[in-house]
C-alpha positions in Angstrom: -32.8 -44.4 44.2 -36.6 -43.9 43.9 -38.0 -44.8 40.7 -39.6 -42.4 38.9 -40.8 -45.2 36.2 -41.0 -48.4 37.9 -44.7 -49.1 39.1 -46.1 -52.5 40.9 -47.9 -53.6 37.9 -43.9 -53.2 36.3 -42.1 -55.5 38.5 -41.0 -58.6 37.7 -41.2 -60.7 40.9 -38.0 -63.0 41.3 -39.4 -63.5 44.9 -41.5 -62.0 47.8 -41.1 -61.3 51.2 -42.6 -58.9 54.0 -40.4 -60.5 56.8 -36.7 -59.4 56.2 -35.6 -62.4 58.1 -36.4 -64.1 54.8 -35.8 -62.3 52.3 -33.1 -63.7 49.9 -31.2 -62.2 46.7 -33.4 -60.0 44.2 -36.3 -60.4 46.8 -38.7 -57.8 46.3 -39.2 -56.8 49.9 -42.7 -55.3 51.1 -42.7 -53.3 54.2 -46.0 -53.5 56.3 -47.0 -51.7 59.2 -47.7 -54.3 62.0 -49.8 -54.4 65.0 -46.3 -54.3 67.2 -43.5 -53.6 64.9 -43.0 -51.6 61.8 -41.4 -53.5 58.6 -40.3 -50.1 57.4 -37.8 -50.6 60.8 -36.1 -53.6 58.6 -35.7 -52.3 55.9 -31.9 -52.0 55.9 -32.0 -55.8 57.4 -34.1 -56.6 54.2 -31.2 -54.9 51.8 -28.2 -56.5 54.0 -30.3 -59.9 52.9 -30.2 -58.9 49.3 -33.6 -57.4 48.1 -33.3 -55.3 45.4 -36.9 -53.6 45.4 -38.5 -51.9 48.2 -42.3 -50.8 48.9 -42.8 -48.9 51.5 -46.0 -46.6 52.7 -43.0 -44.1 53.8 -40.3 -41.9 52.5 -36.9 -43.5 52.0 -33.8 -42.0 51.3 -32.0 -42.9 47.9 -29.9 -46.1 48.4 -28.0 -47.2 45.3 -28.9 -50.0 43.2 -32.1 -50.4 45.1 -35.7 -49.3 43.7 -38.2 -47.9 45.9 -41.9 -47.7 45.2 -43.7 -45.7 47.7 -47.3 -47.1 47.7 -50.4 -46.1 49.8 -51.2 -48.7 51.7 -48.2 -51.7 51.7 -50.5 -54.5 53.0 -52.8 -54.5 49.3 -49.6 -54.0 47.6 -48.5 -57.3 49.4 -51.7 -59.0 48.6 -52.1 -57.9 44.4 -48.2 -58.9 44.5 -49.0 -62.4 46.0 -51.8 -63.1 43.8 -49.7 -62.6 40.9 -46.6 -64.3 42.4 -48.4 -67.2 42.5 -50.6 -66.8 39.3 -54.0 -66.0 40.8 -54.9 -69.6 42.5 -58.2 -68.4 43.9 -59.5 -68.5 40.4 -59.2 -72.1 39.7 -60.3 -72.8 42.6 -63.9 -73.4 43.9 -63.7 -70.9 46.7 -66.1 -71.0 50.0 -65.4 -68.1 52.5 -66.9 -68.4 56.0 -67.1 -64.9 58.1 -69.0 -64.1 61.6 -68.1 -63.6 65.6 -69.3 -67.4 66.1 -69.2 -70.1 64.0 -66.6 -70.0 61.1 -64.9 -73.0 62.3 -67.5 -75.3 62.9 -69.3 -74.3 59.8 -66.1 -75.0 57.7 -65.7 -78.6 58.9 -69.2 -79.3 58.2 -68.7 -77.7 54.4 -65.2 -79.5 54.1 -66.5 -82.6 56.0 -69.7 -83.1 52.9 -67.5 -82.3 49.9 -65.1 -84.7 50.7 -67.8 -87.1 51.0 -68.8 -86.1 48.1 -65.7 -87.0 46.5 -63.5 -83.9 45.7 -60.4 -83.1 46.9 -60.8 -80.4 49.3 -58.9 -77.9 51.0 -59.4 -75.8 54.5 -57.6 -73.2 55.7 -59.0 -71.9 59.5 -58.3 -71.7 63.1 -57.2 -75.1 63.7 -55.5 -76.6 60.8 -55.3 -76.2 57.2 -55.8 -79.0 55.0 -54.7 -79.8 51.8 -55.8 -83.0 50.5 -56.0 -84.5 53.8 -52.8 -83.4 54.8 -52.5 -81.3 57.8 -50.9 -78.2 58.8 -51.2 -76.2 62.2 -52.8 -73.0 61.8 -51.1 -70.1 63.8 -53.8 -67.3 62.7 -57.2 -67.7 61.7 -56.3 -66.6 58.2 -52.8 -66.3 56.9 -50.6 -63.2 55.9 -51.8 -62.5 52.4 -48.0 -64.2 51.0 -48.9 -67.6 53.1 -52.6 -67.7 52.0 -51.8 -67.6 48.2 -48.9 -70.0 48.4 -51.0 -72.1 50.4 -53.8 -72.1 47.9 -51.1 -72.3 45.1 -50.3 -75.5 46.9 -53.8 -76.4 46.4 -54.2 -75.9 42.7 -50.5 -78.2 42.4 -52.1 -81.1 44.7 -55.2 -81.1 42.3 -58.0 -79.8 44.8 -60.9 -78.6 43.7 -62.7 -77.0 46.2 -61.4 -74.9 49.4 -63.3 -73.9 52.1 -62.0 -71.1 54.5 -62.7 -69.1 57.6 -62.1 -65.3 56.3 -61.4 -63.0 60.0 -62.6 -59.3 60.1 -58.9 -58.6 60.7 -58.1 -60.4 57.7 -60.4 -58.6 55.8 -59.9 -55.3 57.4 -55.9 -55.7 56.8 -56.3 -56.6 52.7 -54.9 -60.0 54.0 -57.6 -61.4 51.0 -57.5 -58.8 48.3 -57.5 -59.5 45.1 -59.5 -63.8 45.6 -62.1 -64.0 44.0 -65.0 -66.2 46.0 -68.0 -68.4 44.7 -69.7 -68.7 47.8 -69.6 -66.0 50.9 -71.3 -66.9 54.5 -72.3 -65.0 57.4 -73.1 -66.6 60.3 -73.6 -63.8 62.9 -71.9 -60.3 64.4 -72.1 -59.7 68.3 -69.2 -58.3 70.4 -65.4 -59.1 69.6 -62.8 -57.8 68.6 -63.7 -53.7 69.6 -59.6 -53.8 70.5 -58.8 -53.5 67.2 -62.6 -52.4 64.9 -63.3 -50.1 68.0 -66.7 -49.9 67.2 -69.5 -52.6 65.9 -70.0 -50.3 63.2 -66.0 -50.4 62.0 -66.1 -54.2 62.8 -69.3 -54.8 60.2 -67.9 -52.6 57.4 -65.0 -55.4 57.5 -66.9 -58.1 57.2 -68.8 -56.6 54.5 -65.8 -56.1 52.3 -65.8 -60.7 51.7 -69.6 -60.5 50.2 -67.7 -57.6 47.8 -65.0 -60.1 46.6 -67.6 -62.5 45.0 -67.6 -63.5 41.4 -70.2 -62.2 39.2 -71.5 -66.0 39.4 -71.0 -66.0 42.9 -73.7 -66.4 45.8 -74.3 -65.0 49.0 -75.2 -67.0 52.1 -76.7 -65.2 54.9 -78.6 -66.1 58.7 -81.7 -63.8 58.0 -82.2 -64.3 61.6 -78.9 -62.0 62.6 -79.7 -58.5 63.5 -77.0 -57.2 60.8 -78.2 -59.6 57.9 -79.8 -56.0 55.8 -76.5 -54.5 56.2 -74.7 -57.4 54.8 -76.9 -58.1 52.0 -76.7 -54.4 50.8 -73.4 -55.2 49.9 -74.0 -58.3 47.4 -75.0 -57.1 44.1 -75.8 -60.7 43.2 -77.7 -63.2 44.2 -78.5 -64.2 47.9 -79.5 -67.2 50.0 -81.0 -66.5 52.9 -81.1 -69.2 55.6 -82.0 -69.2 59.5 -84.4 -70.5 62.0 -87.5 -68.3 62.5 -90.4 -68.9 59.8 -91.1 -65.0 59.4 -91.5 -62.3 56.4 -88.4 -60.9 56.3 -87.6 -57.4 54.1 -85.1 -59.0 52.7 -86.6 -61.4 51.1 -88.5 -59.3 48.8 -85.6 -57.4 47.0 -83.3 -61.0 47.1 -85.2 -63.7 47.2 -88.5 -64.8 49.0 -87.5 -68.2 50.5 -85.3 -70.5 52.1 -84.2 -73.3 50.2 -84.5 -75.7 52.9 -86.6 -75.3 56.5 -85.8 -76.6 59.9 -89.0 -79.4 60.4 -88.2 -80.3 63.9 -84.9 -80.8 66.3 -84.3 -82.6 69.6 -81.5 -81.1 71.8 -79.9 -83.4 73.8 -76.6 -83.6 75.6 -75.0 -86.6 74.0 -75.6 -84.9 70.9 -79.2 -83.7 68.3 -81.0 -84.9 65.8 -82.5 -82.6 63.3 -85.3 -82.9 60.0 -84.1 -80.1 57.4 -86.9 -81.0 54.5 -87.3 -84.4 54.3 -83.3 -85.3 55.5 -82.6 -86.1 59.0 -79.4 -85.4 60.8 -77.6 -86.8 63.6 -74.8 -84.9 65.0 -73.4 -85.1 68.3 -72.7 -81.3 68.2 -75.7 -79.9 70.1 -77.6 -76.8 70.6 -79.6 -74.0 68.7 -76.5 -72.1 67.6 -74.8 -75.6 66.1 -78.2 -75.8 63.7 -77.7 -72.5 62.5 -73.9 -73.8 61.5 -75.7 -76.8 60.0 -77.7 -74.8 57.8 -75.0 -73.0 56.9 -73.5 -75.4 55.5 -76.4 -77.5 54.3 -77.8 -74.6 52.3 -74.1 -74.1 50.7 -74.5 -78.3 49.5 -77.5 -77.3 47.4 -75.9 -74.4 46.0 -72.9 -76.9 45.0 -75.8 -79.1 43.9 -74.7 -82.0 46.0 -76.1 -85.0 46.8 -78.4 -84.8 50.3 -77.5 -87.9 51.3 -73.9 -86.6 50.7 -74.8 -83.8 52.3 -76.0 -85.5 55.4 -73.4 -88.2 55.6 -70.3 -85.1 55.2 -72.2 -82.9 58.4 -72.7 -85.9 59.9 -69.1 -87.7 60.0 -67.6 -84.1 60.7 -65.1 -84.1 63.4 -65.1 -80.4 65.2 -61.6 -80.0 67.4 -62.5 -78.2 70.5 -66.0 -77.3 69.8 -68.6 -78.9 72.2 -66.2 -81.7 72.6 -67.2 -83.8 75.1 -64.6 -86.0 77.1 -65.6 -89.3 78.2 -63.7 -91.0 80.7 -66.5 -93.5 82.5 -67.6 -90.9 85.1 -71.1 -90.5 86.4 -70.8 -86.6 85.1 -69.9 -85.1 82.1 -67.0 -82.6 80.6 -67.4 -80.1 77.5 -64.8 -78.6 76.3 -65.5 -75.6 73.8 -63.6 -72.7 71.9 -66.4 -69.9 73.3 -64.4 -67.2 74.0 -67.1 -64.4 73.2 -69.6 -63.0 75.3 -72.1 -64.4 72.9 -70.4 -67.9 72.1 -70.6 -68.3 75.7 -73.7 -67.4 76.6 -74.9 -69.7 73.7 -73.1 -72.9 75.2 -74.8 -71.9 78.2 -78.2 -72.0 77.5 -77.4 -75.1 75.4 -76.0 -77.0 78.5 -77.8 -75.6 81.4 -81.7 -77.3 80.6 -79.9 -80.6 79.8 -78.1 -80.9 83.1 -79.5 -82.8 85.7 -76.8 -81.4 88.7 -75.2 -78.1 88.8 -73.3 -76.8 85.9 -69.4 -76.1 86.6 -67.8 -73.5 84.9 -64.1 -73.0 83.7 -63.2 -70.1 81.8 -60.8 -66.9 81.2 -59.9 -64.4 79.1 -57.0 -63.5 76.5 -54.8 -60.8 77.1 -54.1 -58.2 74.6 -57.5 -58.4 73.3 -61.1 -56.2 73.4 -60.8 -56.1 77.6 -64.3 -54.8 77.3 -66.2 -58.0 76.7 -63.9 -59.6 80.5 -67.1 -58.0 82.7 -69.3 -58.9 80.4 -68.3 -62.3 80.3 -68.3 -62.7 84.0 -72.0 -61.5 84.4 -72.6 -64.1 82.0 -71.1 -66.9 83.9 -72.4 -66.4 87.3 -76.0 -65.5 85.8 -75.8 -69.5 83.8 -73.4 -71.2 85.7 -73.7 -72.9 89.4 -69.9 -73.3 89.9 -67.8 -70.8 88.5 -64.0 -70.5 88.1 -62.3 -67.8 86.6 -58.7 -68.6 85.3 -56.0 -67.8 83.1 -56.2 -68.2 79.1 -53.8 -66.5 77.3 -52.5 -63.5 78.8 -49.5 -62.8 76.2 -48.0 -59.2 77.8 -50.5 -59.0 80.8 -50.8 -60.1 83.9 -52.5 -63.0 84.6 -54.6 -62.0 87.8 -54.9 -58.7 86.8 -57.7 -60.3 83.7 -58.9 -62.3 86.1 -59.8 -59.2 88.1 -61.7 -57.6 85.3 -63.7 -60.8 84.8 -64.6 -60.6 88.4 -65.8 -57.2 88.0 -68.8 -58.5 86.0 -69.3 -61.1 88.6 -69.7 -58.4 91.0 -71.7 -56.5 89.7 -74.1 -58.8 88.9 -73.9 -60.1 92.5 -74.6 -56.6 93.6 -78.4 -57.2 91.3 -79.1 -61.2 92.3 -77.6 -64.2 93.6 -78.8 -67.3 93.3 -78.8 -69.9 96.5 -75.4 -72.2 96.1 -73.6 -70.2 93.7 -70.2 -70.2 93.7 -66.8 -68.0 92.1 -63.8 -68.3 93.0 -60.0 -68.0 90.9 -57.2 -69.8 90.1 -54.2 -67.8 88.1 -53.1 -72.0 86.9 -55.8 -73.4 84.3 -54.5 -76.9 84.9 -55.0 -76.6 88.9 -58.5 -74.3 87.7 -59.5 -77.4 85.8 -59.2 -80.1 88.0 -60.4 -78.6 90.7 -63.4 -78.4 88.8 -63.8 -82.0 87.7 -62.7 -83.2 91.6 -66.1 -80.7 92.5 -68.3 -82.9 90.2 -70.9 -84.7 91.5 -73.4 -87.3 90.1 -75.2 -85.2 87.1 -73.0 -82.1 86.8 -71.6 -81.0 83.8 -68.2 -79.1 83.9 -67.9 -76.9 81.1 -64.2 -75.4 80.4 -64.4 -72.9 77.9 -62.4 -70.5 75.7 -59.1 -72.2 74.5 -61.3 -75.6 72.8 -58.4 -77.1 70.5 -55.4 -75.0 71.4 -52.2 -76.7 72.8 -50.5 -74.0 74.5 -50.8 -71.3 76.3 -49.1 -67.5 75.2 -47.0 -66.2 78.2 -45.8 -63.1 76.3 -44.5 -64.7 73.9 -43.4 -67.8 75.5 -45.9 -70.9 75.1 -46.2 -73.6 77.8 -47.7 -76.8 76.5 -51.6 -77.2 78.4 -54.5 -79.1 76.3 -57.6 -78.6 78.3 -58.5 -81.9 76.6 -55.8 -83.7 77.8 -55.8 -82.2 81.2 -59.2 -83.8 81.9 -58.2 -86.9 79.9 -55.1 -87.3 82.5 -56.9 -86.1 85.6 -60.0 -88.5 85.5 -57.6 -91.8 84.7 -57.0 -93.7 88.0 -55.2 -93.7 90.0 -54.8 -89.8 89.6 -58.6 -89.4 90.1 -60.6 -90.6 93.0 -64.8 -90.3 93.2 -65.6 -88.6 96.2 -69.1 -89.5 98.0 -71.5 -87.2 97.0 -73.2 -85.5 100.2 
């Protein structure tokens, strides 16, 4: 029957489970809408399993011996339920949340990479892994269901780590997956085009981002790039205090109402291929992840050390030691050119890599890239005018298509092409398509020549490929690694 008494803040939670495949006896069983099925459709799965409580965003007839709560929106119910399932971990934690298009990831290893040097025990929850301690775990999403997340950090709390740094998605945000944490430190690193699939518009897909710098403690601080276009909007929704950080030495508005300076400025860098050195005050940094956008991610995480009041040279011996997975990772196998593979899968991250690689090459730059399926299909042209306006060489491929057809993204990616090849093409460019990325990739590397740099982008650390719904094992990294070992590769005479 439907309770007429019995409210969420009533129940007593013997367990907790929005996936009726799991649910097990007295299981209180939460009923979320999904993005492809419906958890109010399992509902008598979830009851044949033995849960004895229901929420549900939808009517239900009376069922005997069961209690329903009907609840506005069942993905916060799932996430104040969690939180107090697991006794509100976030709060004796130090918590670090990372949120932007570009960045997150790289930014979090940095942050995770100086606090361990710093000597805590540190946790990291992201896109590749989450770590506990040291321990690793494969990620699957960027950040967990809201159930997973607060056992995870319940985890944390029983392992005895202190500090957790994690990467906080807009979908995350927009879908409660966070309600109810509480954070000490929020970042933003930037907000260009992604995602518009789901947010529809840039204006939905900020308001989500927004909601993190809203979940800060009273004592918490806000980190922000002053340099991003959307950095008012996101400080207008701190009521506390704000650090601004970011490249350009200019008067900003912002600075006025928040604060007037940065706590540290960018002295000098050198860019360079095999990797950058940079003077942030008085500290220098060597790092062999290169390029503008990868000082913005060091700042980041820099300016987030002072406000933990660590050590510098703790600071700068954590971003220096950090180990990135698929992020400007480049693959050395003795050859007279050179391979990067990154995660860009963005029209901006890839226009960023772009620019970073294309004045330190000395040949032509090589291009490897695709595009996801189910996903924003508006940034696929987009992307392609990108790659044949900055690359030399460029092959469009297969990512992960999940419930589309492979060729049929390709085809929107070479829409872009086209119609940028309709404005200007440059002598000696190239496009062409291959619907395998392993034959896409090493027909790339057997095209270098002396100087080039092949570039495959989009997939960076991932291990398999999503064939609606079916993976097939391919490591871009691994692909090259394989390809350029003898006797499978052989150097061809330059002409």
């Amino acid at each position: 029957m439907v309770s007429e008494t019995l409210k969420i803040d009533d129940l007593e939670i013997q367990g907790l489970a929005y996936d009726s495949r799991k649910v097990k006896p007295g299981d209180v069983f939460v009923a979320i809408p999904g993005l492809k099925f419906d958890g109010y459709d399992f509902i008598p799965q979830a009851i044949d399993k033995g849960a004895k409580v229901i929420i549900t965003e939808k009517d239900l007839s009376p069922l005997q011996g069961i209690n329903v709560i009907k609840v506005d929106n069942a993905r916060r119910a799932l996430a104040e339920l969690s939180c107090r399932f697991y006794d509100y971990p976030s709060r004796k934690l130090k918590l670090i949340g990372v949120t932007g298009t570009n960045g997150k990831t790289s930014t979090a290893y940095f942050i995770e990479s100086m606090l361990r040097e710093s000597g805590f025990k540190v946790g990291m929850i992201g896109t590749v892994e989450t770590k506990i301690a040291g321990k690793s775990i494969p990620s699957t999403m960027t950040t967990p269901e809201s159930l997973e997340l607060q056992y995870l950090l319940a985890q944390m709390v029983k392992e005895g780590v202190t500090h957790v740094v994690m990467e906080v998605s807009s979908h995350a945000l927009a879908q409660e997956r966070v309600r109810g944490m509480e954070f000490d430190i929020a970042i933003f690193t930037n907000l260009t085009h992604e995602h518009l699939d789901y947010h529809k518009t840039i204006k939905e897909y900020l308001e989500s981002k927004k909601k993190l710098f809203q979940m800060l403690k009273p004592s918490g601080i806000a980190l922000i790039n002053v340099d991003d276009p959307y950095s008012k909007q996101i400080a207008e929704a701190v009521e506390g205090e704000i650090s601004f950080y970011g490249l350009k030495d200019l008067k900003h508005e912002l600075r006025s109402t928040k604060q007037s300076e940065f706590d540290v400025r960018v002295k000098e860098y050198d860019i360079r291929l095999e990797g950058m050195r940079l003077r942030l005050d008085s500290t220098e940094i060597r790092t062999p992840y290169t390029g503008i956008y990868n000082i913005y991610n060091i700042l980041a995480a820099f300016q987030c050390g002072l406000v933990l009041l660590l050590d510098r040279k703790k600071i700068k011996n954590g971003i220096e030691k950090a180990y990135i997975p698929g992020r400007f990772e480049r693959i050395e196998c003795g050859t007279d050119f050179s391979v990067i593979v990154d995660f860009a899968h963005t029209p901006d991250g890839l226009q960023k890599l772009l620019e970073t690689v294309k004045p330190l090459a000395k040949g032509r730059i090589i291009l490897v890239f695709g595009c996801p399926g189910d996903r924003d299909k508006e940034k696929r042209p987009i992307m392609g005018e990108i790659a044949s306006r900055l690359a030399d060489q460029v092959i469009v491929t297969t990512d992960d298509p999940h419930s589309e057809e492979p060729q049929a993204i390709i085809n929107e990616i070479l829409q872009g092409i086209t119609r940028y090849s309709l404005l200007a093409v440059p002598a000696g460019r190239q496009v062409t398509h291959y619907v395998d990325r392993r034959e896409a990739i090493e027909k790339a590397l057997s095209m270098a020549r002396k100087g080039d740099i092949v570039v495959i982008a989009g997939r960076g650390h991932e291990k398999y490929q999503d064939f609606n719904g079916k993976k097939a094992e391919l490591d871009d990294r691994e692909v090259v690694r394989k390809f350029l070992t003898p006797p499978h590769f052989v150097r061809h005479p330059s002409p």
